[in-house]
C-alpha positions in Angstrom: -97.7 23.3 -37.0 -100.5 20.8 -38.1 -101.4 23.6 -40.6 -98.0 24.5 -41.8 -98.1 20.3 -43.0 -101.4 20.1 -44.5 -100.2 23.2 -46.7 -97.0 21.6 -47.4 -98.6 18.2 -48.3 -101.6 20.3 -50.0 -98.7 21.8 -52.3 -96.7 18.3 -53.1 -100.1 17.1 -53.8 -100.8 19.6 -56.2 -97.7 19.1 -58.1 -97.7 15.4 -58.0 -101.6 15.8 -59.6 -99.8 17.7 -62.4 -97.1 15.1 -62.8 -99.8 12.7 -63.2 -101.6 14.4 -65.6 -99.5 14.7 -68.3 -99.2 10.5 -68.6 -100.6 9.0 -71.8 -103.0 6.7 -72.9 -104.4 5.6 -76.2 -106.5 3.2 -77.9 -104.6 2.0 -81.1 -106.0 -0.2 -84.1 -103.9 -1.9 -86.1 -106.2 -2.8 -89.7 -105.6 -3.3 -93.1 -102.8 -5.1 -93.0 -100.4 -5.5 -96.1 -96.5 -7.3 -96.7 -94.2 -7.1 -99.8 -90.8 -8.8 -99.8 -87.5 -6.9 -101.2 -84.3 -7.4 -101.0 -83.3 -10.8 -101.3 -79.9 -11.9 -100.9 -77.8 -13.3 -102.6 -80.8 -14.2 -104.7 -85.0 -14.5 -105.0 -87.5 -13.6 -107.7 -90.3 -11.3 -105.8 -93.8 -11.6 -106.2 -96.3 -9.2 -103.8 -99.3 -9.1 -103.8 -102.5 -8.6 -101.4 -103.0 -10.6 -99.2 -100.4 -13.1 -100.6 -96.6 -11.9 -101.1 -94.2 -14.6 -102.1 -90.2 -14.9 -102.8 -88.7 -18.0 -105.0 -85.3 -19.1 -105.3 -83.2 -22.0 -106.4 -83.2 -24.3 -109.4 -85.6 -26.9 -108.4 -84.9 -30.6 -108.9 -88.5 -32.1 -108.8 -90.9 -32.5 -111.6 -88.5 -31.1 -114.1 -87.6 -28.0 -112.3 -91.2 -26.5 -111.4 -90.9 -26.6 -107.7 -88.9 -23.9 -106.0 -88.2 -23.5 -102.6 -90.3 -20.3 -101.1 -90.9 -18.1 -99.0 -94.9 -16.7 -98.7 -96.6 -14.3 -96.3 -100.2 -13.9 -96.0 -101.5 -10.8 -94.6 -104.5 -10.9 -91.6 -107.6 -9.4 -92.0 -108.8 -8.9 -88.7 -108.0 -5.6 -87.2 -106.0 -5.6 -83.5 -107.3 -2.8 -81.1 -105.4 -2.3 -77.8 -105.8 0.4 -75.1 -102.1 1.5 -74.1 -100.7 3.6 -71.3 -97.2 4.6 -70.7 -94.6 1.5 -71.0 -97.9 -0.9 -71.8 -97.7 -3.3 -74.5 -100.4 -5.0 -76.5 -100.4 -7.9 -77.8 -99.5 -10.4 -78.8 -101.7 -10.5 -82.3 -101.6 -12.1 -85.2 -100.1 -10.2 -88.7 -100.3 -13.2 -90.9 -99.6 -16.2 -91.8 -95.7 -17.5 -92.8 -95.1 -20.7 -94.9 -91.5 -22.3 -96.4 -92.2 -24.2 -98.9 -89.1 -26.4 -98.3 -87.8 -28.4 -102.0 -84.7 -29.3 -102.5 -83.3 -26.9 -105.0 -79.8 -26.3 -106.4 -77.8 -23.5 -107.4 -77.7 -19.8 -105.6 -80.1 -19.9 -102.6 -81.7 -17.5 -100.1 -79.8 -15.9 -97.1 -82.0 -12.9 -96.1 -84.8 -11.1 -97.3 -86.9 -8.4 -95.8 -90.3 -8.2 -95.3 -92.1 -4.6 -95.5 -95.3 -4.5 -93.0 -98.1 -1.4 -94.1 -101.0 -1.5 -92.0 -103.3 1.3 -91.2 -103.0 2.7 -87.2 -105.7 4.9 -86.1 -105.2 6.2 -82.2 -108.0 7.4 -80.2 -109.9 6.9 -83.5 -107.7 9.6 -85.5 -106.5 7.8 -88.6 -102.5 8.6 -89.0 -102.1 7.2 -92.1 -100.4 4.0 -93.5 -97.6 2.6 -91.3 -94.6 1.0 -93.0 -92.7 -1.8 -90.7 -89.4 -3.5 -92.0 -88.2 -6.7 -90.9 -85.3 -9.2 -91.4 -85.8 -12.6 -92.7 -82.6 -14.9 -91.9 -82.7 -18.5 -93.7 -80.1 -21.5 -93.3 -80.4 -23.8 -96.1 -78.8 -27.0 -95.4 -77.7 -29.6 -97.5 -80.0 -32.5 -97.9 -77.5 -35.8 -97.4 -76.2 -34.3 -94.5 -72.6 -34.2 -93.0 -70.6 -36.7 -91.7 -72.3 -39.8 -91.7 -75.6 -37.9 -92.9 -75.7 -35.9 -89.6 -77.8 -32.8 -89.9 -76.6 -29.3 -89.1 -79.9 -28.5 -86.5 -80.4 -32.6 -85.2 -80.7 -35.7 -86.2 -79.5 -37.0 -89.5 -80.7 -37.5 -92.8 -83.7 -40.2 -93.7 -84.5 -40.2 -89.8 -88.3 -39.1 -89.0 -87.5 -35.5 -88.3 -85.1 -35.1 -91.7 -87.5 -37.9 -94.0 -86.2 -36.2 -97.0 -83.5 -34.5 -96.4 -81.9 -32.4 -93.5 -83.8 -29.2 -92.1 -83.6 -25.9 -93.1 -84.0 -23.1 -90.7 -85.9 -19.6 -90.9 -85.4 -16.9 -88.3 -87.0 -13.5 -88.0 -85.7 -10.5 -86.2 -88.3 -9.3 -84.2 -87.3 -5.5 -83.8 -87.9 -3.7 -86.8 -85.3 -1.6 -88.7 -88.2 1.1 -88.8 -90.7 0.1 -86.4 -92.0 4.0 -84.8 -94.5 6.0 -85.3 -96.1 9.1 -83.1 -99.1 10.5 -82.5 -99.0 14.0 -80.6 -96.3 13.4 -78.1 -96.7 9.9 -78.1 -94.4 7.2 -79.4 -95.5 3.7 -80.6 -93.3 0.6 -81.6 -95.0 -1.9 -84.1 -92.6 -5.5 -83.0 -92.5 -9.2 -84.0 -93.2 -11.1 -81.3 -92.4 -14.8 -83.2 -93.2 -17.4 -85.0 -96.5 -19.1 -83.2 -95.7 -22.4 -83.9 -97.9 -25.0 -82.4 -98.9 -23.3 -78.8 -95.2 -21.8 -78.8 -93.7 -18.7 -79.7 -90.4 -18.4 -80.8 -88.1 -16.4 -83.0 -86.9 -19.3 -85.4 -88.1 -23.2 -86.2 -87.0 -25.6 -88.2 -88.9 -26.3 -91.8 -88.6 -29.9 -93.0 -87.8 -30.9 -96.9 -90.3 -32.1 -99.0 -90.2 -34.6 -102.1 -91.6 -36.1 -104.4 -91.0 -39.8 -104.2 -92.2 -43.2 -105.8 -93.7 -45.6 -104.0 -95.8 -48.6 -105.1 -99.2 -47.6 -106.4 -102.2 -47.7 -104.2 -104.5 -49.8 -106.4 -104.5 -53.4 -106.3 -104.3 -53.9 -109.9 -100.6 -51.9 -110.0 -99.8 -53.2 -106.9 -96.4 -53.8 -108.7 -95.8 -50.9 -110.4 -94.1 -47.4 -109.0 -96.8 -44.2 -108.4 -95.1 -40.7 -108.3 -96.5 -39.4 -104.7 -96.2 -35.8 -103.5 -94.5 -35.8 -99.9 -95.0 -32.0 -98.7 -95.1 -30.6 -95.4 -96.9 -27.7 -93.9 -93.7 -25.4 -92.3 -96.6 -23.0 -91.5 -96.5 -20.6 -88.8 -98.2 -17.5 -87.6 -96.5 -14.3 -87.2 -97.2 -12.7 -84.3 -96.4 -8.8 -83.5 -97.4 -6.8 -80.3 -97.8 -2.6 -79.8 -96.5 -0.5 -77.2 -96.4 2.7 -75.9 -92.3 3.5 -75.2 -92.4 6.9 -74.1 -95.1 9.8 -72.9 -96.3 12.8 -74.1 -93.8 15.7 -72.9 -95.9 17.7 -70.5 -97.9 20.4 -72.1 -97.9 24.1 -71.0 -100.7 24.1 -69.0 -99.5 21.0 -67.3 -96.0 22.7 -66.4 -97.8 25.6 -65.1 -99.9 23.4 -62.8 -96.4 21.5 -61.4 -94.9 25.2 -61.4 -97.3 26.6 -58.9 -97.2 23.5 -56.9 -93.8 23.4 -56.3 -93.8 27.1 -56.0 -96.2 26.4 -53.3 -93.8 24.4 -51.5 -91.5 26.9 -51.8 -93.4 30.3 -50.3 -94.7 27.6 -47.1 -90.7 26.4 -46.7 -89.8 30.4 -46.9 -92.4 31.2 -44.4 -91.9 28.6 -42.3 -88.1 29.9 -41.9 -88.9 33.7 -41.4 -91.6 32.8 -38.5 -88.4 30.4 -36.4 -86.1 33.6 -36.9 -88.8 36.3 -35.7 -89.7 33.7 -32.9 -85.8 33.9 -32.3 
């Protein structure tokens, strides 16, 4: 009897061995990291480049028109390397660097836009090419005097310390790509946004504050009564953060099948025997 179960257990063993054998796991480097803007709606004028990639929009109103609203993306250089099993998830790491520059602007503004991600993947140190990644851009421009009684659409209302010079705006990202796959054997790989790192927090929207250019009484002593045009312009600077993960294994290869094949086939012949001895015993 103690035989007919370590032959049994022998046999499950074997085919749970073969099971295990055909998980995955990869090292995958993420370098050369590129972004290009397109499709801007209802509006934008496009300029990509490398590292820097920026979209415009609006008719400005300061300094005679010069200063749009914008978005700009600056691609990392540091490469991201992450070890990955089935269902792991690397990550977070930093793509680039995000900026609004927030100025009040009239006329036609910004809705969406999408932002195109190519970065270089090797796995296991095979290079699989350049790896395009697509994501949405969502923006809320608000007006500057506010509502009613100056209230602001996102808090707050305009003039108060969190709307100085003019209401918020508001920029959200999707963080799941339209095309965010790619394989290697088997293997397949998502490439996500993770957020915005603003500050020490991640999150998948923030609020950008409106700059201006105001006039204020001059530093000096000697124009101490006089007005000095002054530059009021804030950072609305974020990292964008993505991570990498492994969302399905390798189908088992042939050798692998014939491996859980003989185990289970195993099972099978001791079950078989194990009935034909009970009926002879019979």
């Amino acid at each position: 009897m103690q035989l007919k179960f370590k032959a049994l257990a022998a046999g499950v063993a074997l085919a749970t061995a073969a099971l295990a054998s055909s998980a995955s796991a990869g090292t995958v480097v993420i370098s050369n990291v590129q972004g290009a803007w397109s499709i801007a709606s209802p509006t934008g004028t496009i300029a990509n480049g490398n590292p820097v990639s920026t979209v415009k929009w609006g008719q400005g109103t300061q300094d005679g028109g010069n200063r749009q609203s914008s978005y700009v993306f600056t691609a990392a250089n540091a490469p991201f390397q992450a070890d990955l099993s089935d269902g792991d998830t690397g990550g977070p790491f930093k793509l680039g660097s995000f900026q609004h520059n927030n100025w009040p602007v009239t006329g036609a503004t910004l809705q969406s836009v999408k932002l195109t991600v190519s970065a270089v993947v090797t796995i296991d140190g095979n290079d699989i090419g350049l790896q395009n990644f697509v994501y949405n851009f969502v923006h809320v421009e608000t007006p500057n005097e506010g509502g009613y009684k100056g209230a602001c659409q996102f808090g707050g209302k305009s003039g108060d310390s969190a709307n100085l010079y003019g209401c918020s705006d508001k920029v959200m990202v999707n963080t799941i790509s339209y095309n965010n796959s790619f394989t290697y054997g088997l293997d397949t790989y998502t490439l996500d946004i993770a957020g915005f790192l603003v500050g020490n927090t991640l999150t998948s929207d923030f609020l950008t504050k409106e700059s201006a250019v105001v006039q204020e009484p001059c530093p000096t002593k000697w124009d101490k009564h006089k007005k000095c045009k002054v530059t009021k312009e804030f950072n609305n600077k974020a990292d964008i953060m993505a991570s990498v993960s492994m969302v399905s294994s390798a189908v088992p290869e042939p050798a692998t099948w014939a491996m859980m094949i003989i185990g289970f086939g195993a099972v099978g012949t001791m079950v078989r025997t194990s009935r034909r001895r009970n009926t002879l015993a019979a």
